[in-house]
C-alpha positions as CSV (number, residue, x, y, z in Angstrom):
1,X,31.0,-35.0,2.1
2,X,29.6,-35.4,-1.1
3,X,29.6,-38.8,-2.6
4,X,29.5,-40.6,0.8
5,X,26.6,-43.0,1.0
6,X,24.7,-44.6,3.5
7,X,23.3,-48.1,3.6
8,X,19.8,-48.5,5.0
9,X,19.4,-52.5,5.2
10,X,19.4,-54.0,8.3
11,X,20.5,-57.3,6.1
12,X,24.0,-56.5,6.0
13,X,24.3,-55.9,9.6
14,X,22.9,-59.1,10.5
15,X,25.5,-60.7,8.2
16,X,28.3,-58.8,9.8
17,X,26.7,-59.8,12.8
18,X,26.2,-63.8,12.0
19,X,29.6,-63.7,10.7
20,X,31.2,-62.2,14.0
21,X,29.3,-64.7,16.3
22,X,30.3,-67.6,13.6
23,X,34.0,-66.7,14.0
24,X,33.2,-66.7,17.7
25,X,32.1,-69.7,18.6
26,X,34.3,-72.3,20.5
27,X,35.6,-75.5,18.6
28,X,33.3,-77.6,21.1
29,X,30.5,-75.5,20.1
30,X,31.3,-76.6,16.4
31,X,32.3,-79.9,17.2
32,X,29.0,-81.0,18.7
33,X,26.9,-79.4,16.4
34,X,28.8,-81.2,12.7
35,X,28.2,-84.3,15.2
36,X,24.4,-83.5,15.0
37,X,24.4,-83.7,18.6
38,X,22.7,-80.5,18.4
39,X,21.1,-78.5,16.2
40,X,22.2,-74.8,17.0
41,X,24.5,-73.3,19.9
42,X,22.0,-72.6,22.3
43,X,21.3,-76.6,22.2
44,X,25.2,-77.1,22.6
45,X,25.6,-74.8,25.4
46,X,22.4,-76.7,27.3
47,X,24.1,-79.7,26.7
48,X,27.8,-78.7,27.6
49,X,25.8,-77.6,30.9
50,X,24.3,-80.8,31.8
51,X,27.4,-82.5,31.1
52,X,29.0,-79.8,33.4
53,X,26.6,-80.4,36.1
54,X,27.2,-84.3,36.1
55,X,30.4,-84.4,36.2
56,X,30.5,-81.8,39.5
57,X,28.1,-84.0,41.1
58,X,29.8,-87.1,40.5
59,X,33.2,-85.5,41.6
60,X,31.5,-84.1,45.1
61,X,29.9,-88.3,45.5
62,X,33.4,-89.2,45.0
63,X,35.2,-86.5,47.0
64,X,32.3,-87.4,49.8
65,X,33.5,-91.1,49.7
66,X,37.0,-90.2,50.8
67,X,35.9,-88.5,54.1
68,X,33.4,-91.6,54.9
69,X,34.3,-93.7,57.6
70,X,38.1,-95.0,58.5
71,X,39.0,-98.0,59.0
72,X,38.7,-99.8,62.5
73,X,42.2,-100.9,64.2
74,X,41.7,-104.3,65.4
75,X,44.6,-105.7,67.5
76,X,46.3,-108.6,66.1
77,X,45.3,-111.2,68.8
78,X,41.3,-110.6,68.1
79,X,41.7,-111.2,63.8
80,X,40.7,-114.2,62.4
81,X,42.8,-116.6,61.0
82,X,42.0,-115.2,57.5
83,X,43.0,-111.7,58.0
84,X,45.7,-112.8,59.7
85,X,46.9,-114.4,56.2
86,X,46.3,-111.3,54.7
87,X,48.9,-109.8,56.2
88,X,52.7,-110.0,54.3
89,X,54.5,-113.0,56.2
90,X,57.7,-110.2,57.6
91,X,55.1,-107.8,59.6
92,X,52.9,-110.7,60.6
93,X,56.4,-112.2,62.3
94,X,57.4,-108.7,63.2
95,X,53.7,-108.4,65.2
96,X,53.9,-111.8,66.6
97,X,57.5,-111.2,67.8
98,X,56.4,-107.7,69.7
99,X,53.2,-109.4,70.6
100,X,54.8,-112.3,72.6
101,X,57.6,-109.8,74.3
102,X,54.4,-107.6,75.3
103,X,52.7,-110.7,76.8
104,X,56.0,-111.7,78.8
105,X,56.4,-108.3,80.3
């Protein structure tokens, strides 16, 4: 083993090391800090959080706004005159038709 030599500088680890974590970081991580969004990754993975974290709250308000309340049925003969006119002009005859055979029966 003669001739073998070993390094005792921490300086090229850390390159090896900055190197390795350079090559590792994600494309988002590099796009936002060229932006100058951010200055280093720990700033862009903060700010991918927060972004992460609106977005799910904004998706469960709009998710919650599906489930809110339905609609209320009102029969034909109690709408006004507007929402009547609301309705396409086939299906209101069609209701006024079964309507007035309801009403003779």
């Amino acid at each position: 083993m003669e001739g073998l030599k070993f390094e005792d500088g921490l300086s090229t680890d850390t390159n090896r090391l900055n190197n390795y974590q350079q090559k590792q970081q994600s494309t988002m991580i590099k796009l936002l800090i060229r932006s100058g969004l951010v200055k280093d990754q720990k700033q862009a993975n903060n700010l991918m959080l927060v972004i992460i974290v609106i977005f799910l709250l904004l998706s469960i308000y709009l998710f919650s706004l599906s489930f809110g309340s339905t609609p209320k049925s009102v029969p034909y003969d109690q709408m006004t005159e507007q929402q009547k006119q609301n309705i396409s002009p086939q299906e209101r005859a069609f209701i006024e038709k079964v309507t007035k055979n309801n009403n003779e029966n």
